[in-house]
LUMLO-970060 format. One record per residue (C-alpha): residue in one letter; x, y, z. Coordinates in steps of 0.5 Angstrom, whole numbers. Example, Ala and Ser with C-alpha at 12.3 -4.5 7.8 and 13.67 -1.06 7.14 Angstrom:
BEGIN
<gukol res="a" x="25" y="-9" z="16"/>
<gukol res="s" x="27" y="-2" z="14"/>
This chain:
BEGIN
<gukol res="x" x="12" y="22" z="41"/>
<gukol res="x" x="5" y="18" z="42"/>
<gukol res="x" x="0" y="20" z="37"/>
<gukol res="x" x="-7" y="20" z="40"/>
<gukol res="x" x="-13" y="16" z="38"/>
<gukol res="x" x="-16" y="18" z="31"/>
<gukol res="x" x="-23" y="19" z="33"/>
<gukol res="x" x="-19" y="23" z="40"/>
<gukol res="x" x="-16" y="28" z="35"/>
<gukol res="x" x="-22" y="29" z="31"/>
<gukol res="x" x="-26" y="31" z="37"/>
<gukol res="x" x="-23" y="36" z="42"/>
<gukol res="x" x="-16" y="39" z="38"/>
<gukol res="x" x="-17" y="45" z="39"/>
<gukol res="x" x="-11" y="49" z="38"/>
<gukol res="x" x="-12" y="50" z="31"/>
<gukol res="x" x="-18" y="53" z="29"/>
<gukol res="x" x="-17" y="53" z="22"/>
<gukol res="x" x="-18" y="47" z="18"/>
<gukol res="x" x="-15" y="45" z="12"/>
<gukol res="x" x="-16" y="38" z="7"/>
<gukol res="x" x="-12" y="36" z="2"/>
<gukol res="x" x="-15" y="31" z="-4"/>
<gukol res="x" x="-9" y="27" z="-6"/>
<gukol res="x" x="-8" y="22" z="-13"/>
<gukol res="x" x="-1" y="20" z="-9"/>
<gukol res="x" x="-2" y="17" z="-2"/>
<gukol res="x" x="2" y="20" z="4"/>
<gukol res="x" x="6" y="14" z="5"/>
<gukol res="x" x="8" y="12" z="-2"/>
<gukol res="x" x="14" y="17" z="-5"/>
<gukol res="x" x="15" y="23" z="1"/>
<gukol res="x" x="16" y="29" z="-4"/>
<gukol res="x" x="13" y="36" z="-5"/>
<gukol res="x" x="5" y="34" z="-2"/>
<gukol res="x" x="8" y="32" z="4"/>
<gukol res="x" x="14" y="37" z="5"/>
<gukol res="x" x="8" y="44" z="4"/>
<gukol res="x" x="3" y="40" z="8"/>
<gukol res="x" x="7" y="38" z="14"/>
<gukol res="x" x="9" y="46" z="14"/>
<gukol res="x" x="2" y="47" z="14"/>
<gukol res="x" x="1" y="43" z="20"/>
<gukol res="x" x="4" y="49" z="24"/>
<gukol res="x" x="-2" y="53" z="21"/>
<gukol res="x" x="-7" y="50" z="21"/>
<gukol res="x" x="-11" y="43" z="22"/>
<gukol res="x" x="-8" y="39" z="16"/>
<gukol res="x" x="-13" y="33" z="13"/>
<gukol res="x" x="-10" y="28" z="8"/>
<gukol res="x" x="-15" y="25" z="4"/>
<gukol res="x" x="-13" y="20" z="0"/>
<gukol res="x" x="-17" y="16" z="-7"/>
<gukol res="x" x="-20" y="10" z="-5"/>
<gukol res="x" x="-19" y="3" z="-2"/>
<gukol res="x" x="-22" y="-2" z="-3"/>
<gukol res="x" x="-24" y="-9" z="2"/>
<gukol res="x" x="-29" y="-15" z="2"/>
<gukol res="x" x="-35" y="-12" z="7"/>
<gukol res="x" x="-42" y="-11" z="8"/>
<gukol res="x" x="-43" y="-4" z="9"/>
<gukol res="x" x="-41" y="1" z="3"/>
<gukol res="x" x="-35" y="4" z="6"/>
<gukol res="x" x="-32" y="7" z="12"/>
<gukol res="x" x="-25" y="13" z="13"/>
<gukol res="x" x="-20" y="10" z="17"/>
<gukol res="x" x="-15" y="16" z="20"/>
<gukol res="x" x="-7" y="15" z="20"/>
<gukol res="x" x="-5" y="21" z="25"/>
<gukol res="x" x="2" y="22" z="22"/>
<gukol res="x" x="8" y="25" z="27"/>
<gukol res="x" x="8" y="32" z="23"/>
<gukol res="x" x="1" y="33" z="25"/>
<gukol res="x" x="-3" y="31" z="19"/>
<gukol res="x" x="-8" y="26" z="20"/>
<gukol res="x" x="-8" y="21" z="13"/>
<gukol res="x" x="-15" y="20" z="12"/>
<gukol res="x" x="-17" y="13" z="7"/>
<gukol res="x" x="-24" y="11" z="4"/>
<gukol res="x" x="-25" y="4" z="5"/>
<gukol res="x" x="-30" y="2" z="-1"/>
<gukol res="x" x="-34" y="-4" z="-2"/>
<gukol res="x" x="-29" y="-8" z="-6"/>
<gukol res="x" x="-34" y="-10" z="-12"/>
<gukol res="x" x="-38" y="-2" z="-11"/>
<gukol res="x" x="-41" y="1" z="-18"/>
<gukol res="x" x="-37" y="7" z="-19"/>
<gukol res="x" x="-44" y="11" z="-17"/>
<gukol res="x" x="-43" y="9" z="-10"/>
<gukol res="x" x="-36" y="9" z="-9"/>
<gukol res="x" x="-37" y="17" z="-10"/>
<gukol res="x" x="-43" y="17" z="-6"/>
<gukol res="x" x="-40" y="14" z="-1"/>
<gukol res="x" x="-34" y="18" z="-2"/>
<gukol res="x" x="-38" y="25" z="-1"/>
<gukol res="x" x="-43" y="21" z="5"/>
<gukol res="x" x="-37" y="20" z="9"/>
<gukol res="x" x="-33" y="27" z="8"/>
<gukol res="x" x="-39" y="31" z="9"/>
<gukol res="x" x="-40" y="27" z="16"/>
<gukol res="x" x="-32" y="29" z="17"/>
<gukol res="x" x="-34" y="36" z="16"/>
<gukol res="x" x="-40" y="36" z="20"/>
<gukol res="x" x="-35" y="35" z="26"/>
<gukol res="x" x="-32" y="41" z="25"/>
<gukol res="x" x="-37" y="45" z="23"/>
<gukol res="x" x="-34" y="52" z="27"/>
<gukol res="x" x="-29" y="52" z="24"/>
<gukol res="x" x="-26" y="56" z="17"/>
<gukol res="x" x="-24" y="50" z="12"/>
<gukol res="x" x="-19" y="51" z="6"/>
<gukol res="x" x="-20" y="46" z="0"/>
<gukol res="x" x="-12" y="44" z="-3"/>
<gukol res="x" x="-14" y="40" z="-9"/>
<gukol res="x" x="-8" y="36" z="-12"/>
<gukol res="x" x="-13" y="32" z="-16"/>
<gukol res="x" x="-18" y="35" z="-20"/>
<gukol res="x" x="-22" y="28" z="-20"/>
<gukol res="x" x="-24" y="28" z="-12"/>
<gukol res="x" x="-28" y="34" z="-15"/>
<gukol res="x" x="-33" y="28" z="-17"/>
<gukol res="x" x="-35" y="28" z="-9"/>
<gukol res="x" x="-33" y="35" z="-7"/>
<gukol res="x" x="-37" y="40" z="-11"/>
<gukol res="x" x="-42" y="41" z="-7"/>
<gukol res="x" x="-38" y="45" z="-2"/>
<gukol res="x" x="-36" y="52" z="-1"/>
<gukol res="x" x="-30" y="54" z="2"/>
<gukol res="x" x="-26" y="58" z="5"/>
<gukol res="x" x="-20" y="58" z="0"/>
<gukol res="x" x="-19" y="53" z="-5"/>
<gukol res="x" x="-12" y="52" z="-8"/>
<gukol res="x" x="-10" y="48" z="-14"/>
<gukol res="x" x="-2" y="46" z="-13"/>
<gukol res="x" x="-2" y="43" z="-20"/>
<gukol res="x" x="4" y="39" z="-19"/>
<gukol res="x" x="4" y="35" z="-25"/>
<gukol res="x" x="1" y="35" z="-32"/>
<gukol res="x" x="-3" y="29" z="-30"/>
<gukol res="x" x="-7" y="28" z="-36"/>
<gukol res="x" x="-1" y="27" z="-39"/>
<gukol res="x" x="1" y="21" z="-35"/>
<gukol res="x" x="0" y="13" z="-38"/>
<gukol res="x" x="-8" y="11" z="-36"/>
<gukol res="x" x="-10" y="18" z="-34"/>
<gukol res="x" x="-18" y="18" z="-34"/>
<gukol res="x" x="-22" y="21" z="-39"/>
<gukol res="x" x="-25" y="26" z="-36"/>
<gukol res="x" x="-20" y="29" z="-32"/>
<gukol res="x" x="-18" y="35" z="-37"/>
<gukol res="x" x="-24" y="37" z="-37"/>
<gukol res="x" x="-25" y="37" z="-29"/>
<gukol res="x" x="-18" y="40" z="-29"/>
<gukol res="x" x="-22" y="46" z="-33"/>
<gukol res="x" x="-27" y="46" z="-27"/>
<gukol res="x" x="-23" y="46" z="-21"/>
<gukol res="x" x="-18" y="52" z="-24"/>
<gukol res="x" x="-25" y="55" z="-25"/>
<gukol res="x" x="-27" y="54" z="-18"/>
<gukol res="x" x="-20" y="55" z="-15"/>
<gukol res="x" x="-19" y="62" z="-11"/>
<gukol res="x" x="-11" y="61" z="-13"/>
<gukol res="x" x="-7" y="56" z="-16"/>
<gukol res="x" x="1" y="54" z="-16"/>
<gukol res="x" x="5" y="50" z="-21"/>
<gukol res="x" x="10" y="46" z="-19"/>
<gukol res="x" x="15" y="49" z="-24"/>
<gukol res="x" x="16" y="55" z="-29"/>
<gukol res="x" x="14" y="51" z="-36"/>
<gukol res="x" x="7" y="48" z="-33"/>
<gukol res="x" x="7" y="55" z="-31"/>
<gukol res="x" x="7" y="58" z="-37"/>
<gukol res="x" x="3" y="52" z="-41"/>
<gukol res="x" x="-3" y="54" z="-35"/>
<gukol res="x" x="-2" y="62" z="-33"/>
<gukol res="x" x="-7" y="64" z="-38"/>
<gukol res="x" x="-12" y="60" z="-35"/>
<gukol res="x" x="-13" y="62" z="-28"/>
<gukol res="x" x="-14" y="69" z="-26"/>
<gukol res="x" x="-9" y="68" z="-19"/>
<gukol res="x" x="-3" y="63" z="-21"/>
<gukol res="x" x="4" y="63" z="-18"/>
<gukol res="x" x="10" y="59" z="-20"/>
<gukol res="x" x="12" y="55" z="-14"/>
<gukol res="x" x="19" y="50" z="-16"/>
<gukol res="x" x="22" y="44" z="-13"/>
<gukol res="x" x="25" y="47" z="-7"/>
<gukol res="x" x="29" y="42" z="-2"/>
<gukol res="x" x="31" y="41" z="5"/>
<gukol res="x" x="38" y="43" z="4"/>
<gukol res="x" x="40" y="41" z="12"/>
<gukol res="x" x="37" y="33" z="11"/>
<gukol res="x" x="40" y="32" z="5"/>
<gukol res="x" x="47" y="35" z="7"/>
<gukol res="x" x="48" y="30" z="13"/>
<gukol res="x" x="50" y="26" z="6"/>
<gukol res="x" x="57" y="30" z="6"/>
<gukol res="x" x="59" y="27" z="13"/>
<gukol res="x" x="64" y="23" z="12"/>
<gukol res="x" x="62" y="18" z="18"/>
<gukol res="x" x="55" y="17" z="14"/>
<gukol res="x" x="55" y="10" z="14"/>
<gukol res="x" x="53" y="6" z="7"/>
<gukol res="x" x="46" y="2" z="8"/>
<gukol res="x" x="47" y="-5" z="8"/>
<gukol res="x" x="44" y="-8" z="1"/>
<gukol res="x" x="49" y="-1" z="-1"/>
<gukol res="x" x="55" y="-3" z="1"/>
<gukol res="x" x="59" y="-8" z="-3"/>
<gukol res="x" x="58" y="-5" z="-9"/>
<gukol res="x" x="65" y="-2" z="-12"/>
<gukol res="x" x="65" y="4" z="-14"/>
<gukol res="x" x="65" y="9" z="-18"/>
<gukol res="x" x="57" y="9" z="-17"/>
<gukol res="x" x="52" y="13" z="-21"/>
<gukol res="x" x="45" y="14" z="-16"/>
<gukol res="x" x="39" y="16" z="-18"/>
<gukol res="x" x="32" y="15" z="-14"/>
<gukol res="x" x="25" y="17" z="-15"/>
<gukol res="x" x="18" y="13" z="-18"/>
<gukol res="x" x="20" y="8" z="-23"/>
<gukol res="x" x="15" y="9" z="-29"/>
<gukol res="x" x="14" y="12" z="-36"/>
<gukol res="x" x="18" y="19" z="-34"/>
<gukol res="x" x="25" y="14" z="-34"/>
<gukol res="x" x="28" y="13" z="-40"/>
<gukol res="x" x="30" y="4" z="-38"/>
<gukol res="x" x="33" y="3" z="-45"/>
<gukol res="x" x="38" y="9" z="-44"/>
<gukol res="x" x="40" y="6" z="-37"/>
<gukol res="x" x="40" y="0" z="-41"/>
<gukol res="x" x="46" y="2" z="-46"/>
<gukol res="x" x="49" y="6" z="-41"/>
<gukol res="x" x="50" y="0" z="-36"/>
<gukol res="x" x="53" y="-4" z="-42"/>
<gukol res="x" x="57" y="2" z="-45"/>
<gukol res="x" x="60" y="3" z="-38"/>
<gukol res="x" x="61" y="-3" z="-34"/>
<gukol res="x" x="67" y="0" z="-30"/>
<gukol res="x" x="61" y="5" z="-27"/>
<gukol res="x" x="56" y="1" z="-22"/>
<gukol res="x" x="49" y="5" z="-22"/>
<gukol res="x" x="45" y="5" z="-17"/>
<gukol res="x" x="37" y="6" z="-18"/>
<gukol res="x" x="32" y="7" z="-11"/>
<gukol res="x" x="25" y="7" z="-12"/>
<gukol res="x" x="18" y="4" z="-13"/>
<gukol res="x" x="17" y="1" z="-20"/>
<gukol res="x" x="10" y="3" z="-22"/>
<gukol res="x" x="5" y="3" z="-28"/>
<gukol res="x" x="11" y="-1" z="-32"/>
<gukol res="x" x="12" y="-8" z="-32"/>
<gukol res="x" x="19" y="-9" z="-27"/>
<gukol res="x" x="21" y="-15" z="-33"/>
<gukol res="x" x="22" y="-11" z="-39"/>
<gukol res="x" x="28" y="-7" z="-33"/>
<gukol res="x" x="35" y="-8" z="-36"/>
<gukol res="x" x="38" y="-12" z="-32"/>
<gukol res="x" x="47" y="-13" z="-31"/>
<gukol res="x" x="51" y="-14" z="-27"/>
<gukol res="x" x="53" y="-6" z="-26"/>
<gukol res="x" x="45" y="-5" z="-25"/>
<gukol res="x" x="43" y="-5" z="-18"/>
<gukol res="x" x="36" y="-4" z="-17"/>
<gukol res="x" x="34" y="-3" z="-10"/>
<gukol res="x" x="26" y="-2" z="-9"/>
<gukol res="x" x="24" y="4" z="-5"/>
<gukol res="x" x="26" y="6" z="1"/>
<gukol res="x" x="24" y="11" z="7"/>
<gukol res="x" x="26" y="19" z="5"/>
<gukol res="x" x="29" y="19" z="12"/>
<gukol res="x" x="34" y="15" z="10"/>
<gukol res="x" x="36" y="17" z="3"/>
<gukol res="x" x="42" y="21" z="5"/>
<gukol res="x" x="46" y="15" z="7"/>
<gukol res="x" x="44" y="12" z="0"/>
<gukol res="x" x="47" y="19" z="-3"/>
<gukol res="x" x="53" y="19" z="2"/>
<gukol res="x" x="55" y="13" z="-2"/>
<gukol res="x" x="55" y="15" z="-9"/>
<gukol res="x" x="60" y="19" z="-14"/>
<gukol res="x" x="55" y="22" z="-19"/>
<gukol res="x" x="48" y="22" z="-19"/>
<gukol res="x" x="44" y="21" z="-27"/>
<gukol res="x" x="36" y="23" z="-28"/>
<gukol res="x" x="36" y="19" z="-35"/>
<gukol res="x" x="28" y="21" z="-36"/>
<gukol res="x" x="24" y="20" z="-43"/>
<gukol res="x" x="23" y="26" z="-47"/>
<gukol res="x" x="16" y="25" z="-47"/>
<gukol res="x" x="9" y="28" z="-46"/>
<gukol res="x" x="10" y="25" z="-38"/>
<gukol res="x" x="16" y="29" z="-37"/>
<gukol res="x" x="14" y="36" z="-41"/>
<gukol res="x" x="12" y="39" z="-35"/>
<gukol res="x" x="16" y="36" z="-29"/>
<gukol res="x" x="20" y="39" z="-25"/>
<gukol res="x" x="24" y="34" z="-20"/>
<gukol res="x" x="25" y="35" z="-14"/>
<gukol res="x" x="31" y="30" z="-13"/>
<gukol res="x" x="35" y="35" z="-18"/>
<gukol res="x" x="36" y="40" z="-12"/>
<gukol res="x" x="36" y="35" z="-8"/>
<gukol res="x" x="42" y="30" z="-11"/>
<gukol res="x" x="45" y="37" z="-11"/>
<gukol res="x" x="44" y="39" z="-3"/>
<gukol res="x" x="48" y="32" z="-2"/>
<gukol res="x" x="54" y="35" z="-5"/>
<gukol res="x" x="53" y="29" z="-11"/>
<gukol res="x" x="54" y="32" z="-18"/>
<gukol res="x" x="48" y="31" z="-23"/>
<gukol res="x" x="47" y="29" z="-31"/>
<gukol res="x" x="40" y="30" z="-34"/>
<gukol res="x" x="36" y="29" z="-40"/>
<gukol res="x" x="34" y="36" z="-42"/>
<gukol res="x" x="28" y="37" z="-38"/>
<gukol res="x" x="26" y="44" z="-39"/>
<gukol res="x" x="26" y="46" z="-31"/>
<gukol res="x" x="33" y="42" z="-31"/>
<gukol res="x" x="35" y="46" z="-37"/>
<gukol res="x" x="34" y="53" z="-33"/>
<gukol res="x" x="36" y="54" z="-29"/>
<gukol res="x" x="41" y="47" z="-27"/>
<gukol res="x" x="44" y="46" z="-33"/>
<gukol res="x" x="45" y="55" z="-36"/>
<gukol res="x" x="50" y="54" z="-30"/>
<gukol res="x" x="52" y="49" z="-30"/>
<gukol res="x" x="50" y="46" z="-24"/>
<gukol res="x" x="47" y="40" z="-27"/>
<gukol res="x" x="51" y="37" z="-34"/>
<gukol res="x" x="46" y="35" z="-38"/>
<gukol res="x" x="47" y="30" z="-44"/>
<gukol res="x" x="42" y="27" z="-50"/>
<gukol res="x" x="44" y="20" z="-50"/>
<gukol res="x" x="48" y="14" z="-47"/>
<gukol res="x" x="56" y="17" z="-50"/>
<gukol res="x" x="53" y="24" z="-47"/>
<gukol res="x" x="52" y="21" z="-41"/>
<gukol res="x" x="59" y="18" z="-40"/>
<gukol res="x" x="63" y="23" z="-43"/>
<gukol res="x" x="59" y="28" z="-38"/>
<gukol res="x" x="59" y="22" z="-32"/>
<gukol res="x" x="67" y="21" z="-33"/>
<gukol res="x" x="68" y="29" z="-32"/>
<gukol res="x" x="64" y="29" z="-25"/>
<gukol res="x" x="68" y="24" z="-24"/>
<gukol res="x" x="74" y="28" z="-24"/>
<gukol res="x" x="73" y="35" z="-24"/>
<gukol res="x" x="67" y="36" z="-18"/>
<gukol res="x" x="71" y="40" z="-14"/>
<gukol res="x" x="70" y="47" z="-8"/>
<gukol res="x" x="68" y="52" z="-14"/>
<gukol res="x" x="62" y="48" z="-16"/>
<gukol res="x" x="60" y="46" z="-9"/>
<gukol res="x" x="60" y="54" z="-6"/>
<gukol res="x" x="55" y="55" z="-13"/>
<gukol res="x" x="51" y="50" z="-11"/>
<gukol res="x" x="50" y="52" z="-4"/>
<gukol res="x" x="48" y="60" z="-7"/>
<gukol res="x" x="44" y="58" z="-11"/>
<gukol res="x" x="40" y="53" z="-6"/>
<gukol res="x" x="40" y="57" z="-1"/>
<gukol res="x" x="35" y="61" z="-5"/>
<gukol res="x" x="29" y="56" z="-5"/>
<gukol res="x" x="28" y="52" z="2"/>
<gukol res="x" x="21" y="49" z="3"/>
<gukol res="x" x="20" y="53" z="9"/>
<gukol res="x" x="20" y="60" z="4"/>
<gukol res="x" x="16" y="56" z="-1"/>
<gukol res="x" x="10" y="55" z="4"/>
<gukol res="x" x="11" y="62" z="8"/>
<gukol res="x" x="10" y="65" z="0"/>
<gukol res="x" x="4" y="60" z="0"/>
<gukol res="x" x="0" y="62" z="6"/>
<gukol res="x" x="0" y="69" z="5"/>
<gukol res="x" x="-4" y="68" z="-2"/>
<gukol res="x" x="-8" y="62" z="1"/>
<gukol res="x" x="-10" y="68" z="8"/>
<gukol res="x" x="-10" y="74" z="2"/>
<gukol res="x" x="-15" y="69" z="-2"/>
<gukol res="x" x="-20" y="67" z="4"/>
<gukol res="x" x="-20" y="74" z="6"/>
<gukol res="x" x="-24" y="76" z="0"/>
<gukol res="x" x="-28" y="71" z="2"/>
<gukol res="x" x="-29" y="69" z="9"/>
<gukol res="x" x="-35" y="64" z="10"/>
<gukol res="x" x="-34" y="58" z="13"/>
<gukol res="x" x="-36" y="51" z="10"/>
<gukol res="x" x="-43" y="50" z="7"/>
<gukol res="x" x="-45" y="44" z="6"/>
<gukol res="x" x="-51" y="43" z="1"/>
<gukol res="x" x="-55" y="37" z="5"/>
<gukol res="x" x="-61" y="37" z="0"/>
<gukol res="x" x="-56" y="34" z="-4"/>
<gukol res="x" x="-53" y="28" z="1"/>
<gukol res="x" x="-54" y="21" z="-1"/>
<gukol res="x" x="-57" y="18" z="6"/>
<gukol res="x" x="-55" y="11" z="3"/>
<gukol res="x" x="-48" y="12" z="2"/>
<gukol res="x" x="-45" y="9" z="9"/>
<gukol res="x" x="-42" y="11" z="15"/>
<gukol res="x" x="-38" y="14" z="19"/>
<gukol res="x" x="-31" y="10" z="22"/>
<gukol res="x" x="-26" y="13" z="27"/>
């Protein structure tokens, strides 16, 4: 499908008279995961803006917004900042820009959806309609988290007319701290994932000559995966060959094990995940126990299982329960608990486990998880009802311009 001109978008959609923006730590085109399957969902409710952090390039003016109509309907929105900008001016470039944004649709009722609590550092001046925090992750607990962030989180949760947790143990640690929060787990498109189970999928190319038995993981590729568990596990097991899809970031891709069973694949698009899963026998989640993984909920667990492909964990508590109570995920501590589990799945996956599965994912699509989500967000904008307010005493008037 054609996608019209950004600036064409902006100016005459008119079908969805309400708008809701999202300020995002992860950028749209990076890992397709929980921000993008709720806010393509939105899409159908509302207009759906992404604003994503910063970019930055060589120019002479301090900054411009470069839009990215996405098929589902979500237009990506990028602050391009003056490469070189004190941070003073990337926020007053940041606000300058999105309040000339906000002045073109300023009939319409705006809801604020923050992922980030840092974007509060150009956006707190405005008044909402709603505003909704999905704490997704305990960010201030990830490698190279800013200073200032728990201290912005305890704001924004202030701020926030309803708050979401991206699972139950981020849920208990945050649930006394906002008056309106709601547990939303991992969910999982059950029909894209289950295309792996047809036994026509065809094996990617850069898949297709490893032997098996294959092990797979996929995912962002940081602090939260335990490299030298994967490391002792590949050595132990050399008749197994595993397979990891995904971006490396915020660790050094040198210090990765390497072997001749450990096939690193770099990322790929989530379109095509399933005929990577197609492939694998088992699937492993050898994440770290460590502050970074305290409070995850991976979404790749439901996921894997969608697939048909049985799954081995660490102990992450939101696989724990319900995953490894039920047994629909093994779980194991070390690289012999890994192999003694993995040699199971191998053998004894069978029917019984799979009609569990499919029980138990039936009860937690996407499409349920949005449609509970925006009947909170309506019942939050009801009690509030006013349309956006910007505080124009308080725009810079050196910030920049507006580019689309």
């Amino acid at each position: 499908m054609r996608m019209p001109p950004a600036d064409l978008l902006i100016r005459t959609e008119s079908r969805l008279t309400d708008l809701l923006i999202c300020f995002s730590h992860l950028r749209w085109n990076f890992v397709y995961q929980r921000p993008q399957h709720l806010l393509s969902r939105a899409a159908s409710n509302y207009l759906v803006w992404f604003f994503e952090e910063p970019m930055f390039e060589e120019m002479e003016e301090l900054g411009r917004l470069r839009l990215e109509p996405q098929q589902s309907g979500v237009v990506v929105i990028v602050p391009v900042l003056k490469a070189g900008s004190t941070p003073a001016e990337q926020i007053a470039t940041q606000r300058k820009l999105l309040n000339e944004l906000l002045a073109k649709r300023r009939e319409a009722r705006v809801i604020a959806w923050y992922y980030t609590p840092m974007a509060l550092k150009f956006t707190d001046h405005l008044t909402f309609a709603a505003c909704v925090y999905d704490c997704m992750d305990e960010l201030a607990a990830f490698d190279f988290a800013p200073t200032e962030l728990s201290a912005l989180e305890h704001e924004l949760m202030r701020r926030a007319d309803v708050m979401f947790t991206g699972g139950h143990t981020l849920y208990q640690a945050k649930k006394d701290l906002h008056r309106n929060c709601h547990v939303f787990p991992s969910a999982v498109d059950v029909a894209h994932f289950a295309r792996a189970r047809s036994p026509a999928m065809n094996d990617p190319p850069d898949q297709a000559e490893i032997p098996h038995p294959r092990v797979g993981f996929f995912g962002v590729i940081d602090e939260r995966m335990n490299t030298q568990l994967v490391g002792e596990l590949a050595a132990a097991r050399p008749d197994l060959q595993f397979v990891i899809i995904g971006p490396v970031v915020k660790i050094d891709p040198a210090t990765l094990p390497r072997a001749a069973n450990l096939h690193w694949l770099g990322a790929k698009d989530y379109s095509v995940l399933p005929e990577y899963l197609s492939g694998w026998d088992a699937a492993f989640m050898p994440f770290a126990i460590n502050q970074a993984t305290r409070f995850i909920s991976p979404t790749k667990t439901p996921e894997f299982l969608s697939a048909g492909v049985p799954v081995c964990s660490t102990p992450i508590r939101d696989v724990v329960t319900p995953y490894g109570r039920d047994r629909l995920v093994e779980i194991a501590n070390d690289a012999q608990g890994f192999s003694d589990r993995l040699d199971s799945l191998l053998v004894n996956a069978d029917e019984v486990w799979l009609e569990r599965v499919d029980r138990f994912l039936g009860q937690i699509s996407w499409d349920e998880t949005w449609a509970r989500m925006a009947a909170l967000i309506e019942l939050a904008a009801a009690d509030n009802g006013e349309p956006v307010e910007v505080e124009t005493h308080r725009i810079p008037q050196h910030a920049g311009r507006l580019h689309v």
